[in-house]
C-alpha positions as a Markdown table, in Angstrom:
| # | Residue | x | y | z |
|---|---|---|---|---|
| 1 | Unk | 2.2 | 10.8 | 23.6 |
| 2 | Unk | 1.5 | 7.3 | 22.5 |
| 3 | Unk | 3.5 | 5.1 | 21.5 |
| 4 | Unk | 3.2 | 4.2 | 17.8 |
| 5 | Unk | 3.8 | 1.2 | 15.2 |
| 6 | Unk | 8.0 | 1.7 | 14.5 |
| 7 | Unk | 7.8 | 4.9 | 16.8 |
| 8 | Unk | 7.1 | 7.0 | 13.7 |
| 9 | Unk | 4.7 | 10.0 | 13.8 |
| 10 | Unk | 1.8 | 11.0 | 11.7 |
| 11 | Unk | 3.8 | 14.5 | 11.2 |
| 12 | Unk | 7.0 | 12.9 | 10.4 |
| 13 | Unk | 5.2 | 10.5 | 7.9 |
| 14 | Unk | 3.1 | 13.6 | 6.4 |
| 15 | Unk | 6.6 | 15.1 | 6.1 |
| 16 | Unk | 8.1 | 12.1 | 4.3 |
| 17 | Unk | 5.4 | 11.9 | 1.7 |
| 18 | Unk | 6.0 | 15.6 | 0.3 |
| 19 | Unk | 9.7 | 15.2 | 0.5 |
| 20 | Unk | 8.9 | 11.6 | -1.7 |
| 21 | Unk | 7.1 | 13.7 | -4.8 |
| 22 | Unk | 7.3 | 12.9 | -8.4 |
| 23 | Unk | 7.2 | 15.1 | -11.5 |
| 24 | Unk | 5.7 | 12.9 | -13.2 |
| 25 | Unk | 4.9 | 9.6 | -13.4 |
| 26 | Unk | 4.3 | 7.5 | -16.9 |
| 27 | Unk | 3.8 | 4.0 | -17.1 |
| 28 | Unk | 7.7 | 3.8 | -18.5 |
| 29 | Unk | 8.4 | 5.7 | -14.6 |
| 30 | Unk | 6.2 | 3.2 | -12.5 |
| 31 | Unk | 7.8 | 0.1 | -14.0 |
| 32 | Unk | 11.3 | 1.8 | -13.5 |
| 33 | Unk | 10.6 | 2.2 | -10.0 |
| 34 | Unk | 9.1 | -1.4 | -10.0 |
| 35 | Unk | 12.6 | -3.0 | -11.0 |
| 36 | Unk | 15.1 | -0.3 | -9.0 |
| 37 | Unk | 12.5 | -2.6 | -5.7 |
| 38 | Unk | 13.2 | -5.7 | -7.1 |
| 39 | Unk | 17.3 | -4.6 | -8.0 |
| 40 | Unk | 17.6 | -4.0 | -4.3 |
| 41 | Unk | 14.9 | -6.7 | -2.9 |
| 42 | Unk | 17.7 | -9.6 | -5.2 |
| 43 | Unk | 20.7 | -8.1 | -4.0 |
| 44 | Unk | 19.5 | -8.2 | -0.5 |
| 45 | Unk | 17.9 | -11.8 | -1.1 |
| 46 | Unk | 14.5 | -10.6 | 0.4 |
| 47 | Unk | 11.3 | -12.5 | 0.1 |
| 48 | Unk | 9.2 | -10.2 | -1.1 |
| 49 | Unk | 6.1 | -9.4 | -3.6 |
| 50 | Unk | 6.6 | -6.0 | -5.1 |
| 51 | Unk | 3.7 | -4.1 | -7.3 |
| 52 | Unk | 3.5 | -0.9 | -8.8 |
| 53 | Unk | 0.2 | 0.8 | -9.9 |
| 54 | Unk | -0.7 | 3.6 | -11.4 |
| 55 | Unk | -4.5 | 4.2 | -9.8 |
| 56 | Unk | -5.6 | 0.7 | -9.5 |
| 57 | Unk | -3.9 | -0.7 | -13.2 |
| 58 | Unk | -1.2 | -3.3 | -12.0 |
| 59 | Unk | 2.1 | -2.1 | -14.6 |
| 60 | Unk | 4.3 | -4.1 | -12.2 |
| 61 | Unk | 4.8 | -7.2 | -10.5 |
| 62 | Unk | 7.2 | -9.2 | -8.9 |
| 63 | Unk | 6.9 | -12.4 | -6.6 |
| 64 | Unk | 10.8 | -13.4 | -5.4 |
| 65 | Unk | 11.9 | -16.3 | -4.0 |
| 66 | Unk | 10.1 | -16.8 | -0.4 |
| 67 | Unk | 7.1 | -14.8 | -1.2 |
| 68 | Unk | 3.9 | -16.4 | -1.0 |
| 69 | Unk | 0.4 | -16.0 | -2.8 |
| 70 | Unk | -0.5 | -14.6 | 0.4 |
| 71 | Unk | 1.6 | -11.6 | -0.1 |
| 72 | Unk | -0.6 | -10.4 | -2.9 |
| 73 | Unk | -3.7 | -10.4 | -1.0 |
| 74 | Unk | -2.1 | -8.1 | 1.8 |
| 75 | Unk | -1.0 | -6.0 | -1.5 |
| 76 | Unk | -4.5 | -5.7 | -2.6 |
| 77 | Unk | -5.7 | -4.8 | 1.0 |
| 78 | Unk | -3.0 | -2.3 | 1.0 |
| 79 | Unk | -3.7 | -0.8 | -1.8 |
| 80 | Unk | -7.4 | -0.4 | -1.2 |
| 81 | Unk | -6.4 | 2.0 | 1.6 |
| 82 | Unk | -4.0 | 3.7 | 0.1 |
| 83 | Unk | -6.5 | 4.5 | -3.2 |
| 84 | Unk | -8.8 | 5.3 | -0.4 |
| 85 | Unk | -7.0 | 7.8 | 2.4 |
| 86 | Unk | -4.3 | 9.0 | -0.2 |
| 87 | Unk | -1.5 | 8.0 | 2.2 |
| 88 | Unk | 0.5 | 5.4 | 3.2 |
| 89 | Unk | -0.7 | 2.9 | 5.1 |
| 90 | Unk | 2.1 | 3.1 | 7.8 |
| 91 | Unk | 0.2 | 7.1 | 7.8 |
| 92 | Unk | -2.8 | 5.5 | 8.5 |
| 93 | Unk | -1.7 | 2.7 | 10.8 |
| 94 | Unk | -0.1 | 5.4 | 12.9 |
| 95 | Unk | -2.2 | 8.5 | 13.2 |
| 96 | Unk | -5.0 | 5.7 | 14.2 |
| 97 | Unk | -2.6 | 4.9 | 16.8 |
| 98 | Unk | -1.8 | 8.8 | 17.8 |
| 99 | Unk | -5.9 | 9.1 | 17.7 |
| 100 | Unk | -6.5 | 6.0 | 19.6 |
| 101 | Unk | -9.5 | 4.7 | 17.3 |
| 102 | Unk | -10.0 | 1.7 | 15.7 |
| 103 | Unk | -9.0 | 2.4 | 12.1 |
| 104 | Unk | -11.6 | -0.1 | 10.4 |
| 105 | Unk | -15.0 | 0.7 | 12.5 |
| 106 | Unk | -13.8 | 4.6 | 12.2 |
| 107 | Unk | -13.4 | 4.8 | 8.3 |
| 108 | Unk | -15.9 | 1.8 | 7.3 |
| 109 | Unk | -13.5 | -0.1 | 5.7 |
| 110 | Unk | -13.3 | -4.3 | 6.9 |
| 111 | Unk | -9.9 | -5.7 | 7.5 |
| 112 | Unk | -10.7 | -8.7 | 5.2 |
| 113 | Unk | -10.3 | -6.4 | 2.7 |
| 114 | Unk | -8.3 | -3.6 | 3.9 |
| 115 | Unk | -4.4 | -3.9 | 6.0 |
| 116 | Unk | -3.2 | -0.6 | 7.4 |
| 117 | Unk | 0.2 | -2.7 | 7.4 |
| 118 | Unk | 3.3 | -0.5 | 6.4 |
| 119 | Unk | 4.1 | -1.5 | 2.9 |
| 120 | Unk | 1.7 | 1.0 | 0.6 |
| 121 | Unk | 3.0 | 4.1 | -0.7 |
| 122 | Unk | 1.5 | 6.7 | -2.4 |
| 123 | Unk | 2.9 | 7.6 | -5.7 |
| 124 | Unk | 2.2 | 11.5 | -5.8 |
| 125 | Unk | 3.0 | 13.9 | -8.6 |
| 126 | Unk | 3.4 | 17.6 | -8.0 |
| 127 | Unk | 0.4 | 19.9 | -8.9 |
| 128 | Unk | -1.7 | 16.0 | -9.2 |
| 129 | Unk | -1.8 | 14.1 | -6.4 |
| 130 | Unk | -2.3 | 10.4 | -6.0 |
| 131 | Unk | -1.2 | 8.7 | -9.6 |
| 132 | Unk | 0.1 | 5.8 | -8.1 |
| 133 | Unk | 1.1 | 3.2 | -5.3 |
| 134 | Unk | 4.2 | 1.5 | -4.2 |
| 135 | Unk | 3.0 | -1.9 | -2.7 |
| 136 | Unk | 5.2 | -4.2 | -0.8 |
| 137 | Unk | 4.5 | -6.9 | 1.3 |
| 138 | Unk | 6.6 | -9.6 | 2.9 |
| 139 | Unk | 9.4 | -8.6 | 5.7 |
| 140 | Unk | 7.7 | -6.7 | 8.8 |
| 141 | Unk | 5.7 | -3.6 | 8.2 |
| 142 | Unk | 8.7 | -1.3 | 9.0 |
| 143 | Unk | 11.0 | -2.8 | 7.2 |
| 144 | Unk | 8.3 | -3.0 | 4.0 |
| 145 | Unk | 7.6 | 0.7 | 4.3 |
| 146 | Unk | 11.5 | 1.6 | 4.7 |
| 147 | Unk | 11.8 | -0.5 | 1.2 |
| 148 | Unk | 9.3 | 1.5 | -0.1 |
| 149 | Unk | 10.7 | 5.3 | 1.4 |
| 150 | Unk | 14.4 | 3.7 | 0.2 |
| 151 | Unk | 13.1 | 2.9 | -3.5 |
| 152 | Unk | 11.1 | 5.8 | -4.0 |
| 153 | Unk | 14.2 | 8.3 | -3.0 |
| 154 | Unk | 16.5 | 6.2 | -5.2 |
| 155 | Unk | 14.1 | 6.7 | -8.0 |
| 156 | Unk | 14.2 | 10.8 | -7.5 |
| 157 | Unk | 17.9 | 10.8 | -6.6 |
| 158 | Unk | 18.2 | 8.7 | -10.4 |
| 159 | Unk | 16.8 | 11.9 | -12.0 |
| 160 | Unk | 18.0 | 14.2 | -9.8 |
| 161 | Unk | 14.8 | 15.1 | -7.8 |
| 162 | Unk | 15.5 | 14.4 | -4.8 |
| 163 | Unk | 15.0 | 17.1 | -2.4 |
């Protein structure tokens, strides 16, 4: 077995993503889950750019203290692979590892304008799909897609979704 970004798997990561599923998602939801990131990215002090969108519409954003303009071009190169593949880009990032391949020559996709960087998470609704993304960017790609796992469940757990 290889060993992969964080020592996650593409199965355990597939997993995570239909445990994280919405009922819905209005644009009143995706900025609620926009400020429950940046409630927990202030309390923690964390430099971070947050963005939530619902397709490719930007309903939220947030640049704290120690972020840089250069966090929202890795957002935008997140988010390009996430409206693309679906899936998270830790997903990505790590079944290309599992497989071996070079993510960018495989898919087509340039890294100037795509990151498979942890960070990107798919917003899915049940019986829809892909609605919306979850974009941080800013600590280490772990730590930005644990944010984004830990923000999404505390959204569900709020309306008593969570499975």
């Amino acid at each position: 077995m290889v060993e992969t970004t964080g020592g996650f798997t593409s199965e355990g990561l597939a997993l995570e993503a239909r445990t994280l599923v919405l009922t819905s998602l209005t644009q009143a939801e995706a900025v609620e889950i926009g400020e429950i990131a940046k409630a927990i990215a202030t309390e923690r002090a964390l430099p971070i750019a947050i963005e939530v969108r619902l397709e490719e519409w930007v309903v939220f954003h947030v640049s704290l203290p120690g972020s840089t303009a250069e966090n929202d071009s890795w957002i935008a190169r997140k988010a390009r692979v996430t409206l693309a593949t679906k899936n998270s880009t830790m997903y990505e990032r790590v079944l290309a590892e599992e497989q071996e391949i070079n993510w960018y020559e495989v898919k087509g996709m340039p890294e100037e304008t795509h990151a498979i960087h942890g960070g990107a998470l798919p917003l899915n609704v049940s019986g829809i799909g892909l609605v919306g993304i979850l974009l941080i960017s800013g600590l280490p790609q772990i730590q930005d897609h644990l944010l984004g796992v830990e923000v999404i469940a505390e959204f569900l757990a709020r309306k008593g979704e969570l499975n």
